[in-house]
BAVEX-620031 format. One line per field, with one value per residue: residue number from 1; residue in three letters; x, y, z of N, C-alpha, C in turn. Coordinates in steps of 0.001 Angstrom, whole numbers. Example, Ala and Ser with C-alpha at 12.3 -4.5 7.8 and 13.67 -1.06 7.14 Angstrom:
seq: c(1, 2)
type: c(Ala, Ser)
n.c1: c(13190, 12850)
n.c2: c(-5690, -2250)
n.c3: c(7800, 7080)
ca.c1: c(12300, 13670)
ca.c2: c(-4500, -1060)
ca.c3: c(7800, 7140)
c.c1: c(13200, 12900)
c.c2: c(-3300, 30)
c.c3: c(7800, 7870)
// end
This chain:
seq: c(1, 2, 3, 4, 5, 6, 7, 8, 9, 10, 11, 12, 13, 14, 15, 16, 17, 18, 19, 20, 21, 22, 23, 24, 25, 26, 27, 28, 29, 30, 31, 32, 33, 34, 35, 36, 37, 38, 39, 40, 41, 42, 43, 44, 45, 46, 47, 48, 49, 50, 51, 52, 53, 54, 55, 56, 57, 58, 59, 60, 61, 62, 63, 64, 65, 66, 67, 68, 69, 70, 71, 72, 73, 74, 75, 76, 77, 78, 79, 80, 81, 82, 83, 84, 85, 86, 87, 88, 89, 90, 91, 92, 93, 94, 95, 96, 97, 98, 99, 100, 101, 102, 103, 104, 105, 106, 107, 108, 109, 110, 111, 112, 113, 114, 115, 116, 117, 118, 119, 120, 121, 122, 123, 124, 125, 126, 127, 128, 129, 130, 131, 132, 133, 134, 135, 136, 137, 138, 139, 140, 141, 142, 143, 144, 145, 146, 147, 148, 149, 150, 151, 152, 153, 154, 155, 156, 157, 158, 159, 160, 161, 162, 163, 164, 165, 166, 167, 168, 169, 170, 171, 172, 173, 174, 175, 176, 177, 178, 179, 180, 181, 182, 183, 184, 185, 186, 187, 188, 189, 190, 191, 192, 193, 194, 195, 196, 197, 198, 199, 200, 201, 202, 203, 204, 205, 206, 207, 208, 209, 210, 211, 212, 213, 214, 215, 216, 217, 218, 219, 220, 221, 222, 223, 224, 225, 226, 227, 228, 229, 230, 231, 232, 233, 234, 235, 236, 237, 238, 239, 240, 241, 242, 243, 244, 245, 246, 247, 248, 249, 250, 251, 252, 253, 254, 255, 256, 257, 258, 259)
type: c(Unk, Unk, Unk, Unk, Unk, Unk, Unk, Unk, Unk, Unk, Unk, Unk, Unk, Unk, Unk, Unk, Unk, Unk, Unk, Unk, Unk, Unk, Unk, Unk, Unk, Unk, Unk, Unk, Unk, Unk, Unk, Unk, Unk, Unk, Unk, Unk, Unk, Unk, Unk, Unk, Unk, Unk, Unk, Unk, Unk, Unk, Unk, Unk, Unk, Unk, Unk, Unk, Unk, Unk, Unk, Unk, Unk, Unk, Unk, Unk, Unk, Unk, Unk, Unk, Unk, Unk, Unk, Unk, Unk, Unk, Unk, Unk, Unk, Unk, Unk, Unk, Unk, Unk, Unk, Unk, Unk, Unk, Unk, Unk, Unk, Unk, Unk, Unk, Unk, Unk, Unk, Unk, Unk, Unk, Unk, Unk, Unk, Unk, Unk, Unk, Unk, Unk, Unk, Unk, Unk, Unk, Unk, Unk, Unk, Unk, Unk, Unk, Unk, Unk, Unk, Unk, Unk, Unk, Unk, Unk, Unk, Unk, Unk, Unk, Unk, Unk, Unk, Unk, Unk, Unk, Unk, Unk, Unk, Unk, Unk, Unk, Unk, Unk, Unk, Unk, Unk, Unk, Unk, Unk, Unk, Unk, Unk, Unk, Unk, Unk, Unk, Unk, Unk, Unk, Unk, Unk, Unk, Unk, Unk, Unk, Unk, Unk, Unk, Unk, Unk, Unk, Unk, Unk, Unk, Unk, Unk, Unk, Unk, Unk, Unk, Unk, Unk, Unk, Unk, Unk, Unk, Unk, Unk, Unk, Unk, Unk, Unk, Unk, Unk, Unk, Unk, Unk, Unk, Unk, Unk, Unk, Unk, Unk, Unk, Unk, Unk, Unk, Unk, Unk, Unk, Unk, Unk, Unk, Unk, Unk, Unk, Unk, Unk, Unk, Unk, Unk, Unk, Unk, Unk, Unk, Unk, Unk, Unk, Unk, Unk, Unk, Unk, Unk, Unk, Unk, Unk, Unk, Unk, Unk, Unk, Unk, Unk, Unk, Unk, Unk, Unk, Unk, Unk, Unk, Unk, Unk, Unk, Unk, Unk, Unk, Unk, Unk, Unk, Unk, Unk, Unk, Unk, Unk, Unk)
n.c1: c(370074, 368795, 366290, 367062, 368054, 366276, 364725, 366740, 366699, 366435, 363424, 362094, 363523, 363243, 360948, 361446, 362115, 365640, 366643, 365356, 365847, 364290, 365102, 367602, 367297, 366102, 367450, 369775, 368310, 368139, 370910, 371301, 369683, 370417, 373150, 374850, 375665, 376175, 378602, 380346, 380292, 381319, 384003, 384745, 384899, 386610, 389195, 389272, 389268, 392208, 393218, 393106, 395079, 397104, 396317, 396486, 393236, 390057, 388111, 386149, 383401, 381970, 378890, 377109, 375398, 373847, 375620, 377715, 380185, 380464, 380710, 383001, 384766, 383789, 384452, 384041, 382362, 379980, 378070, 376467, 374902, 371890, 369729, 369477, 368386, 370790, 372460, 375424, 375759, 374807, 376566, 378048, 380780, 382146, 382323, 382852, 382285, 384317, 387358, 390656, 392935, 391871, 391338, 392098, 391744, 389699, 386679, 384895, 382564, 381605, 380940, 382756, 382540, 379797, 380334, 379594, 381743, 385055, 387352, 386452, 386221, 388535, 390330, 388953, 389231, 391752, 392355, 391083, 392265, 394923, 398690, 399883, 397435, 394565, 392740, 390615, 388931, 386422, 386115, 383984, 385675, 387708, 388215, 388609, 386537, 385314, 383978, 382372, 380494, 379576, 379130, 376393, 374854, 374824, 372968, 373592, 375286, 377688, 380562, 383505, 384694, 385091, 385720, 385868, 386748, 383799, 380632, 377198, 374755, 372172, 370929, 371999, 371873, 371250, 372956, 375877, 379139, 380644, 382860, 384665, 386569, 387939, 389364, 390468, 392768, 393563, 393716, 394275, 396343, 398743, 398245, 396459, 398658, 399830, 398350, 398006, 399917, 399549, 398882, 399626, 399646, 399185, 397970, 396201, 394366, 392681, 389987, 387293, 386203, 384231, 382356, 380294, 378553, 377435, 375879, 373951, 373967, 372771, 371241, 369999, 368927, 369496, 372079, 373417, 373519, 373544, 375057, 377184, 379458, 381862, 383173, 383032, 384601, 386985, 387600, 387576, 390619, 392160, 392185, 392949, 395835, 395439, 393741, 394005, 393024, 390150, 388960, 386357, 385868, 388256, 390082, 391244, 393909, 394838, 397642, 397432, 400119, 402981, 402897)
n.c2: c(125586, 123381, 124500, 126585, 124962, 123443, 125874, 126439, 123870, 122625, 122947, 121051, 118533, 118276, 116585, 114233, 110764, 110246, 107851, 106611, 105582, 107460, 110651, 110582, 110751, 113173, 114881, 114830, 116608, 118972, 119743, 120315, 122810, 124362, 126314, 127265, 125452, 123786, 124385, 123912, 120948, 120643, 121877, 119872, 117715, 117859, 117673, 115761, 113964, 114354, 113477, 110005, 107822, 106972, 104025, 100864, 98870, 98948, 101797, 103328, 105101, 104963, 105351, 107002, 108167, 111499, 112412, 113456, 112368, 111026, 111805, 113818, 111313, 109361, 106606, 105804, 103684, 103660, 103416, 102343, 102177, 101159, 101575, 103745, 106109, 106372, 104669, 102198, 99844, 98429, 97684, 97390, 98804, 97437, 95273, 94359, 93405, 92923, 91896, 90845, 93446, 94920, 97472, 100370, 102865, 104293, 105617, 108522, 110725, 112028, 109873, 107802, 108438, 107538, 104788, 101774, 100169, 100893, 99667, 97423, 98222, 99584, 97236, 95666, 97516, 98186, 94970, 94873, 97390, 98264, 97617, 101092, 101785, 104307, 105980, 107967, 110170, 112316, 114498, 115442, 117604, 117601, 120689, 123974, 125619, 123602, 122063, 123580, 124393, 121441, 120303, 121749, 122760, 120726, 117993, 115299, 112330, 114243, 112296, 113020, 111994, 109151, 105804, 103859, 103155, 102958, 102369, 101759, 101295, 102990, 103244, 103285, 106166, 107783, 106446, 107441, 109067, 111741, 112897, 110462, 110060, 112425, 111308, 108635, 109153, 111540, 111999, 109185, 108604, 107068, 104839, 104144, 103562, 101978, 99734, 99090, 98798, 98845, 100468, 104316, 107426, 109632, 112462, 114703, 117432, 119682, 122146, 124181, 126125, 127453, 127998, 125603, 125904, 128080, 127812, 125948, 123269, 119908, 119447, 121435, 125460, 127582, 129973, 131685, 134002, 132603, 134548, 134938, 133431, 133827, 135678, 134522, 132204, 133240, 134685, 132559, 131432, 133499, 132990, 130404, 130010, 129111, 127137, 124665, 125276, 125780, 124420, 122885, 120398, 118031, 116612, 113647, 111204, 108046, 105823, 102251, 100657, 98467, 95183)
n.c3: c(195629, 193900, 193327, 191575, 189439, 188922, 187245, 185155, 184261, 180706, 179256, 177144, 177823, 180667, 182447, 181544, 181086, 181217, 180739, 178938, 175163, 173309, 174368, 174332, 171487, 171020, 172274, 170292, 168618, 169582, 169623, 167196, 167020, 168402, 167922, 169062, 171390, 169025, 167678, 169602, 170040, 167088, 167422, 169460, 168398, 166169, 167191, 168186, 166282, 165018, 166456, 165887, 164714, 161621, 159501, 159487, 160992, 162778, 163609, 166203, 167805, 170741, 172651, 171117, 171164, 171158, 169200, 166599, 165792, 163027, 161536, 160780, 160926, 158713, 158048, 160963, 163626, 164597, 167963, 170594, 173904, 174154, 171255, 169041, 166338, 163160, 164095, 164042, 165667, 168380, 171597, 174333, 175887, 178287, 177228, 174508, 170758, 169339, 168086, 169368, 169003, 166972, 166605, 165787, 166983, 169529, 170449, 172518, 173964, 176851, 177948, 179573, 182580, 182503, 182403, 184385, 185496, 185552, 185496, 183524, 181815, 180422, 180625, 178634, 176515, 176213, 175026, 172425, 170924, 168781, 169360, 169248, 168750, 170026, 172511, 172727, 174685, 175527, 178507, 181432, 183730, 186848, 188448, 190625, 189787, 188135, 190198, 191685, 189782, 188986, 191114, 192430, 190010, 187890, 186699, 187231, 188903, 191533, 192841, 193962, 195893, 195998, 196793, 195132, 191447, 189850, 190006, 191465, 189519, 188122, 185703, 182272, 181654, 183882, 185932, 186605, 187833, 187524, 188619, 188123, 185841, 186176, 189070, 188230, 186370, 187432, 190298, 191013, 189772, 189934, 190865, 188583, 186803, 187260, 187560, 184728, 182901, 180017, 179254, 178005, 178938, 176918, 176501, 178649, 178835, 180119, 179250, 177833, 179716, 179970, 178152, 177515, 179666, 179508, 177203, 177781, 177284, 176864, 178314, 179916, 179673, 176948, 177252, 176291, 173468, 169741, 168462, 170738, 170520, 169409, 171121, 173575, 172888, 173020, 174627, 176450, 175548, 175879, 178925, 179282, 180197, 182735, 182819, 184374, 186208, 185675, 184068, 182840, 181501, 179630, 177541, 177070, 176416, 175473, 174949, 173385, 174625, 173190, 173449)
ca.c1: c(370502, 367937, 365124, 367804, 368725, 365137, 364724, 367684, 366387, 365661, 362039, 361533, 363579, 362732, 360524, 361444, 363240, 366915, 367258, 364708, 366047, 363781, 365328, 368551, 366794, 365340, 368808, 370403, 367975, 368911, 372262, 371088, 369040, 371346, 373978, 376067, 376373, 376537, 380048, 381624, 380789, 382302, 385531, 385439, 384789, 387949, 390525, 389165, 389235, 393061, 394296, 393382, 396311, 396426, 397462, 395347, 392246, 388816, 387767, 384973, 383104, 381264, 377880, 377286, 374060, 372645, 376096, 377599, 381306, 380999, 380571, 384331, 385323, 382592, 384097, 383629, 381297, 378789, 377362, 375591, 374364, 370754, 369575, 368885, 368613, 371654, 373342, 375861, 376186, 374151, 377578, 378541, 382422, 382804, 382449, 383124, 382388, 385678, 388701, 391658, 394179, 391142, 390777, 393423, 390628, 388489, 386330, 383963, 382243, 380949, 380694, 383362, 382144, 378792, 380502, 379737, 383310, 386248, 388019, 386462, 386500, 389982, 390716, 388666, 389911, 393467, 392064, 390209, 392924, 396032, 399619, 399834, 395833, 394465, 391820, 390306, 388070, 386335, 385141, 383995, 387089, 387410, 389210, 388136, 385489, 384333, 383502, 381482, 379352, 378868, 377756, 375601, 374034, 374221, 371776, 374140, 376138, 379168, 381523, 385183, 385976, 384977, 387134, 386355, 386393, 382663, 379549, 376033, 374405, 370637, 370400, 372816, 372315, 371108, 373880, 376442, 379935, 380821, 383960, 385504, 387588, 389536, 389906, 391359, 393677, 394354, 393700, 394577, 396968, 399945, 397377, 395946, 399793, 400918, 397861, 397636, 401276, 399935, 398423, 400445, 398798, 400032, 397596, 395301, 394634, 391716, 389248, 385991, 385441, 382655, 381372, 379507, 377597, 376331, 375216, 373085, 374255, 371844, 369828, 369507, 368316, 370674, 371753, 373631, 372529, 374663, 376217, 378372, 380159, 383483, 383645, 383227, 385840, 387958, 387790, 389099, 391762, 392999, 391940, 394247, 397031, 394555, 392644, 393906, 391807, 388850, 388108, 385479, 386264, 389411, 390869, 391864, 394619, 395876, 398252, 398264, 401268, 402922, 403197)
ca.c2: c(125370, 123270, 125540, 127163, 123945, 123756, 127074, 126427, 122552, 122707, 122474, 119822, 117391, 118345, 115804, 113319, 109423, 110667, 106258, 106480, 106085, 108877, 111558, 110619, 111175, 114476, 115446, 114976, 118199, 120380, 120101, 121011, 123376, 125289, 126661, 127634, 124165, 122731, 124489, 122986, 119679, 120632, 121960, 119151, 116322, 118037, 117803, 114157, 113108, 114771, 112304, 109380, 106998, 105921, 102428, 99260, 99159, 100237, 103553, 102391, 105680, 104364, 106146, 107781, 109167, 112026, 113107, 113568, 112378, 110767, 113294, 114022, 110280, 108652, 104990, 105490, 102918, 104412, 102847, 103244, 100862, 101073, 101415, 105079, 106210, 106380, 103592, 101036, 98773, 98297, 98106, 97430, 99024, 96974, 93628, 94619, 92209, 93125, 90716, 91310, 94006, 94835, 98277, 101795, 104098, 104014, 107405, 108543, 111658, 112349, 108186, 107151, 108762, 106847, 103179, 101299, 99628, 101936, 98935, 96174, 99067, 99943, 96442, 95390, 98668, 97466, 94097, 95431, 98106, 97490, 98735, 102223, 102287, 104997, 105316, 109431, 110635, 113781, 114257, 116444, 117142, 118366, 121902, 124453, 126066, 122976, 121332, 124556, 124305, 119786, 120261, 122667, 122949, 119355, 116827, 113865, 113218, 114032, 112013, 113207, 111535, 107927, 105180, 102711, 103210, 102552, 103121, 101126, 102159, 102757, 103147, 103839, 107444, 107994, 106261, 108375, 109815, 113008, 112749, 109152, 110503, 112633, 110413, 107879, 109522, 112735, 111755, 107970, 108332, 106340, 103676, 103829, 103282, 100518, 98262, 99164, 99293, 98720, 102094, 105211, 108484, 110681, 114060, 115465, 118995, 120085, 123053, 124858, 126746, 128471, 127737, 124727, 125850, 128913, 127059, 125529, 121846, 118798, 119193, 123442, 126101, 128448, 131495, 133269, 133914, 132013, 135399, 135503, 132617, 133758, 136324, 133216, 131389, 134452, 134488, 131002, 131420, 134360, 131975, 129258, 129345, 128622, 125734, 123732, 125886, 126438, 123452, 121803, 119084, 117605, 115891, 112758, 110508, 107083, 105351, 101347, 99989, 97109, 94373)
ca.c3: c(194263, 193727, 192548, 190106, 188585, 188023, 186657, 184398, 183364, 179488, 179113, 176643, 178264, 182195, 182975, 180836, 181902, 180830, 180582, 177416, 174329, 173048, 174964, 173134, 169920, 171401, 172858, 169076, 167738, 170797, 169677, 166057, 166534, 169485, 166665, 170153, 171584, 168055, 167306, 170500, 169425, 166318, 167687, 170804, 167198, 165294, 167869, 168752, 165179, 164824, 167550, 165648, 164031, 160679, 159651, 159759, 162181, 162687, 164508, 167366, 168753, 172105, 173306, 169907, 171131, 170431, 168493, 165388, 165284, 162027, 159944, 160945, 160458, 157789, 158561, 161869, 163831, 165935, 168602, 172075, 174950, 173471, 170133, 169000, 164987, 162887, 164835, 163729, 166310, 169879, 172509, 175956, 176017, 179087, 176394, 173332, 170283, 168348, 167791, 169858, 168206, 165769, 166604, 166256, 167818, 170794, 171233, 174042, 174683, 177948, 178292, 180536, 183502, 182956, 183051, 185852, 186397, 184918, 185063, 183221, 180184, 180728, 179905, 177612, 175440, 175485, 174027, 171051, 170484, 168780, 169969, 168981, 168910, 170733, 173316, 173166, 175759, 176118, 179227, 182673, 184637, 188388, 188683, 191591, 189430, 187928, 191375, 192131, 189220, 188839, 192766, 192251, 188822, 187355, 187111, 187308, 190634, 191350, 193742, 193867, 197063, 195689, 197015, 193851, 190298, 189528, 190878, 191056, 188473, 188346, 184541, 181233, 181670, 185047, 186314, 186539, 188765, 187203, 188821, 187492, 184755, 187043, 189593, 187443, 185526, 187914, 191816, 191307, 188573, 190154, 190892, 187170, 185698, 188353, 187381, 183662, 182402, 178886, 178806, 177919, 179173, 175994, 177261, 178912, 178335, 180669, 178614, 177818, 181082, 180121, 176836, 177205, 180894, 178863, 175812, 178216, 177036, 176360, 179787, 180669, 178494, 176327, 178515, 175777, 172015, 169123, 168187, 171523, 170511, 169249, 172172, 174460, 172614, 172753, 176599, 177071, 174884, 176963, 180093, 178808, 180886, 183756, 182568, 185230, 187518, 185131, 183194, 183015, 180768, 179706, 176109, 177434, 175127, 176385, 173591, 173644, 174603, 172780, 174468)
c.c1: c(369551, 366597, 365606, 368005, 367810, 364858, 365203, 367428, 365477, 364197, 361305, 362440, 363343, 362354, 360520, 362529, 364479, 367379, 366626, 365631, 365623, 364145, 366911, 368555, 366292, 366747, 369522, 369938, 368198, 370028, 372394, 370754, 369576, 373321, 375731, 376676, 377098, 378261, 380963, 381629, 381780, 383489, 385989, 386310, 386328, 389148, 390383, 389986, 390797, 393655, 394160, 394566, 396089, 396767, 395936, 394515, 390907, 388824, 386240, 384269, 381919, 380334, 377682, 376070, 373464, 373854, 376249, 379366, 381686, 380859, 382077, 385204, 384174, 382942, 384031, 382184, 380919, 378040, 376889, 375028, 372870, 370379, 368986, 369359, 369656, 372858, 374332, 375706, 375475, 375123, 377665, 380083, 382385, 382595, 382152, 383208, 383110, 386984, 389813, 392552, 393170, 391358, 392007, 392892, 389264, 388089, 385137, 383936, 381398, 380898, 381516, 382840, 380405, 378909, 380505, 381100, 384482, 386816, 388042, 386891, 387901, 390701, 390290, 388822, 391357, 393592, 392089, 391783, 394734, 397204, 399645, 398681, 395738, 393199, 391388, 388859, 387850, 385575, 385184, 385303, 386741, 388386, 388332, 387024, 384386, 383481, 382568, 379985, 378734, 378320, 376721, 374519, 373935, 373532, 372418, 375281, 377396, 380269, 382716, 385854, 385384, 385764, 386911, 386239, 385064, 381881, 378432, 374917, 372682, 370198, 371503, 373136, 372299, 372518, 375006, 378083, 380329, 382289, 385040, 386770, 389073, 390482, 390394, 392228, 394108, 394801, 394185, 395729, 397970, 399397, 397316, 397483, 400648, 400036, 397760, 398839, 401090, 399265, 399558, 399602, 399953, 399416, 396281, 394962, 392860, 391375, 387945, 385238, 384677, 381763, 379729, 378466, 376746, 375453, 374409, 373352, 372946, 370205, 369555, 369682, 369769, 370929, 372470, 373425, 374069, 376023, 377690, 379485, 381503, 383528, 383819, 384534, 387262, 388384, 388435, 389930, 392694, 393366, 392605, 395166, 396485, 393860, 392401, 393384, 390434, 388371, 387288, 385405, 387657, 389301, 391510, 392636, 395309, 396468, 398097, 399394, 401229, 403337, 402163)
c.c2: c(124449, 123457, 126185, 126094, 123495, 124341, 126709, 125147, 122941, 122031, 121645, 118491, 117301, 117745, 114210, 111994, 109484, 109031, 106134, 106877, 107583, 110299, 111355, 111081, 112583, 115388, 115442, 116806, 118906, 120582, 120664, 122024, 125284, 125337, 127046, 126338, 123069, 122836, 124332, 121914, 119658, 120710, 120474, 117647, 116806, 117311, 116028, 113507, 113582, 113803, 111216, 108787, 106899, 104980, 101999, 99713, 99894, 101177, 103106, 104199, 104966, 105417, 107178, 108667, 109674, 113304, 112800, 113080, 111751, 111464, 113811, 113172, 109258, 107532, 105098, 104611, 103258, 103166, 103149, 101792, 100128, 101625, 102572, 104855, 106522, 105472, 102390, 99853, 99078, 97156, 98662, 97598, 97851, 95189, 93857, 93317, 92528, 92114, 91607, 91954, 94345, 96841, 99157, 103207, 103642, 105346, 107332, 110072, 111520, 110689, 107404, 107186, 108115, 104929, 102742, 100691, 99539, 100366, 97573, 97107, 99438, 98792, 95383, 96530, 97777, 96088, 94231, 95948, 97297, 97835, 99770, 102961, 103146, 104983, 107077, 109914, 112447, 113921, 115293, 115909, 118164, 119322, 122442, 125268, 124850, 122466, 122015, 124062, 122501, 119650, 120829, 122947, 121770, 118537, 115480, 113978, 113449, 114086, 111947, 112058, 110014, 106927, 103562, 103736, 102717, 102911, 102092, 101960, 101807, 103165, 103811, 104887, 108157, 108075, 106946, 108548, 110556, 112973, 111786, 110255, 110995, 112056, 109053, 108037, 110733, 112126, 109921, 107699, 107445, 104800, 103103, 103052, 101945, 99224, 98237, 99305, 98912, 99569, 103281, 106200, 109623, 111885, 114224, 116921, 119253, 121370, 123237, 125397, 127247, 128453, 126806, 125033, 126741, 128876, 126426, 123882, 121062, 119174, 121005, 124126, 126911, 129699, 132166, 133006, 133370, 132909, 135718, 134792, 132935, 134893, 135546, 132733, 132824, 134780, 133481, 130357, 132380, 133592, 130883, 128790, 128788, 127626, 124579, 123759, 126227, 125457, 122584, 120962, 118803, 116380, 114833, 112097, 109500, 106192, 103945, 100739, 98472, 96196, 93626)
c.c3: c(193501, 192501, 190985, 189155, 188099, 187407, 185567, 183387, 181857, 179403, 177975, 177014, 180278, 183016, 182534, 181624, 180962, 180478, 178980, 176563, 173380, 172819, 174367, 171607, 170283, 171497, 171279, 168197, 168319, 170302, 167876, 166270, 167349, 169150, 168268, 170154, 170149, 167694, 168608, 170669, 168184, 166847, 168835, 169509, 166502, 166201, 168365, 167138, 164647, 165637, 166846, 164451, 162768, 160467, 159643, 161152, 162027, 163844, 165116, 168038, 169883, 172437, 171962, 170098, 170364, 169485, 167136, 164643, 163651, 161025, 160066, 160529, 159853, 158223, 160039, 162457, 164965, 166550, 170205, 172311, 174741, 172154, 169285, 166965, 164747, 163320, 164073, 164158, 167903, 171096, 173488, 175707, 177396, 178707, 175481, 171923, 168709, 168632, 168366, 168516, 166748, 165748, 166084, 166860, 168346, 171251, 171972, 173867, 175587, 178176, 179493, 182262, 184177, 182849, 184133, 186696, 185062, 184438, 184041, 181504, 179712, 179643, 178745, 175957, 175042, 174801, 173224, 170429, 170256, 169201, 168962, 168661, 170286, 171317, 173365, 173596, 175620, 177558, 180910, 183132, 185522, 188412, 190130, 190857, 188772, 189219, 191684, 191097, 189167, 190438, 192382, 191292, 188001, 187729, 187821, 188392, 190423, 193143, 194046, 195038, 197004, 195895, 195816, 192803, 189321, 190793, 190903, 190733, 188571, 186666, 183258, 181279, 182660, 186029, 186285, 187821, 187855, 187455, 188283, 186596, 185416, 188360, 189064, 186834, 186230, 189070, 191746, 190116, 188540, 189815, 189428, 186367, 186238, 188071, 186034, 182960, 180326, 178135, 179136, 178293, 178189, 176457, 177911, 179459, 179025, 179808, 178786, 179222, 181139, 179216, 176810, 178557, 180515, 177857, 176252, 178367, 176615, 177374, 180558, 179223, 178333, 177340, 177958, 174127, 171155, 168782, 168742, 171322, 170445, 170222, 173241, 174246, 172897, 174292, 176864, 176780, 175772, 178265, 180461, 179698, 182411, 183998, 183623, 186466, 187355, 184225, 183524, 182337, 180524, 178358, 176874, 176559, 175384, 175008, 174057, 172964, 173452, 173577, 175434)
// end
C-alpha cells in the first residue's frame, strides 16, 4: 500500500515538510481550485455554522488553515498554531488567551485529532466557553470501512488501540492519531462523561463515506472530475442509514454545561 499511497500523493505537495507553514498556504488553493473538494467544505462549513448559539459570546474557529469557515460566519476569529495569511489570531487550543465564559463557539476541522493531549483542550474549552456555548468538531471517525482506508491510504497515523488520549507529537501537523476523536467520544465514551461532567455530548452523526477520498482531499490527487459530484452526494444519501459502517468522518457537538 505503500507504492499506491505514493502513486495517489498530490504532486505539488508530495515532497513537501507538511509542518511548513507554506504548505498550508499551498493546501488553501487545492481546495480552491478542486471545485469537488471545495463543495464539501462548503456543505461540512454550513452544517458547522448551523450548530452555533446565538446570544452573547465570540465564535473561536481553531486550526483555520488552509480553510474558509468565515465566509459562513464573518465575525468569526480564525486562528491556527502558526501564522499562515488571513489569520486573526496565532493559538494553542490547549491555552487559550480568552477570558473564562468569553466564548459561545469553539470550531475545529480536522484539528482535534492533531492535539497532543485531548485533555488539556477538553478543559481548557469548557473555560473559554460559556454554559450553553458549544464546542463543534468535524472530524475522521473509525467505522469498518474507514479503518480500511486511514491504514492503508493515509499519510497521518492511525492508532485505534491507543491506551492515552494524546500522542508525542513530532510537529503541529505531522503529529497526528487519526483515531483520537473516536476514541474519546465513541470507544472511551463512559470514561469521557465520568471525568468531564460539564460536557454534554448533544451529536455525533458520523458521514461522507466516499466523497472526500475521491476528491482526493488536501494531500492525494482528484480521482473523479467536479461533474460527479451530485451523483456522489446522491450515493451517500441513499448510504445513510449505514453511516455507522461507512463514515469516515463524523459532526461532532458537545454543549457546555452550566455549572
Amino acid at each position: 500500500m505503500t507504492v499506491l499511497r505514493r502513486l495517489l500523493a498530490h504532486p505539488r505537495t508530495r515532497h513537501l515538510d507538511i509542518d511548513n507553514p507554506s504548505v498550508t498556504e499551498l493546501r488553501r488553493e487545492i481546495i480552491h481550485q478542486n471545485r469537488f473538494l471545495w463543495q464539501i467544505y462548503d456543505q461540512w462549513y454550513r452544517r458547522m455554522a448551523a450548530a452555533v448559539p446565538s446570544g452573547e459570546g465570540s465564535v473561536v474557529e481553531l486550526g483555520s488553515g488552509a480553510g474558509f469557515l468565515d465566509d459562513y460566519l464573518p465575525a468569526c476569529i480564525s486562528t491556527d498554531i502558526f501564522p499562515v495569511a488571513n489569520l486573526g489570531l496565532v493559538c494553542d487550543g490547549q491555552a487559550m488567551p480568552f477570558a473564562s465564559g468569553s466564548l459561545r463557539a469553539l470550531l475545529m476541522v480536522d484539528v482535534f485529532h492533531h492535539v497532543p493531549d485531548s485533555r488539556a483542550l477538553l478543559q481548557e474549552a469548557a473555560r473559554c466557553l460559556r454554559p450553553g456555548g458549544v464546542m463543534v468538531m468535524n472530524e475522521p471517525w473509525v467505522t469498518p470501512w474507514s479503518r480500511l482506508i486511514y491504514q492503508n491510504l493515509h499519510h497521518e497515523p492511525f492508532i485505534d488501540d491507543a491506551t492515552r488520549w494524546g500522542f508525542d507529537t513530532t510537529g503541529p501537523l505531522s503529529g497526528a492519531n487519526i483515531a483520537l476523536p473516536w476514541i474519546v467520544f465513541e470507544r472511551d465514551r463512559d470514561q469521557f462523561e465520568a471525568e468531564y461532567p460539564q460536557w454534554r455530548v448533544r451529536r455525533i452523526q458520523p458521514h461522507t463515506p466516499f466523497r472526500y477520498l475521491v476528491s482526493g482531499g488536501v494531500s492525494m490527487r482528484q480521482l473523479m472530475p467536479g461533474w460527479t459530484f451530485p451523483l456522489w452526494t446522491g450515493l451517500e444519501h441513499l448510504l445513510s442509514p449505514a453511516r455507522h459502517w461507512l463514515g469516515m468522518f463524523a459532526l461532532i457537538e458537545l454543549e457546555r454545561r452550566a455549572g
